[in-house]
N, C-alpha and C positions, 0 to 999 in steps of 0.2 A: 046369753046376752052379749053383744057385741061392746067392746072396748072401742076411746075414740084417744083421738089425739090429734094435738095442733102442730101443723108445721106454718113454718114462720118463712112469707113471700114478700117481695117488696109490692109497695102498693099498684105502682105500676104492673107488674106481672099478674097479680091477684084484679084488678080489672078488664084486664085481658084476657085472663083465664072464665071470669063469670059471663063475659060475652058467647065466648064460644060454649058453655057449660049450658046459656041457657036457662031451661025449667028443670031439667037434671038434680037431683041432688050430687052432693061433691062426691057421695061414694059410687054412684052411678056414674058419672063423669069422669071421674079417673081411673077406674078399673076399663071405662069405653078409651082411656087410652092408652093406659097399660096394653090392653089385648093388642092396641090398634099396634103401637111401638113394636111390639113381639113380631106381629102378623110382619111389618114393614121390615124390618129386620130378618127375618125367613126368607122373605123373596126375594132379598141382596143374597143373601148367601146361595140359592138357587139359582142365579142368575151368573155370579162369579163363578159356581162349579160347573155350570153351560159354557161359557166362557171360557175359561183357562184349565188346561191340563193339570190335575193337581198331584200331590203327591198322597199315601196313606196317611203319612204323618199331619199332613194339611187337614185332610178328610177325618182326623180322629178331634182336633183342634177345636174345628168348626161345629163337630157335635158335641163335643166335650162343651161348649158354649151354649148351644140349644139345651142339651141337658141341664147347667147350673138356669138358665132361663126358667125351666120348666119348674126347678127346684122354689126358685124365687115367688113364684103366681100360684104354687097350692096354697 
């Protein structure tokens, strides 16, 4: 059985966020933005390592990052 809980938005954000949510419910809605943030986040970091020469230490950073991510959304 799934556990819920309230987080606390101002009203403003909280009607802005049901426009784009939709028919969605909220758990469906923000786990579609969760992923969405992650996915957008990914392809900055694939794009800087296209980009710029990096070092190993840079390259351990950057997945050390994805890994705590991955950690975060099981």
């Amino acid at each position: 059985m799934l556990e819920y809980t309230t987080i606390t938005v101002s009203r403003e954000t909280k009607r802005m966020l049901e426009r784009l949510k939709g028919e969605k419910t909220w758990d469906e809605f923000l786990l579609e933005m969760a992923f969405e943030y992650r996915k957008v986040k990914a392809e900055k970091a694939r794009e800087y390592v296209k980009k710029y020469v990096i070092t190993d230490d840079e390259v351990d950073v950057i997945l050390g990052g994805v890994e705590e991510d991955r950690k975060l959304w099981k």
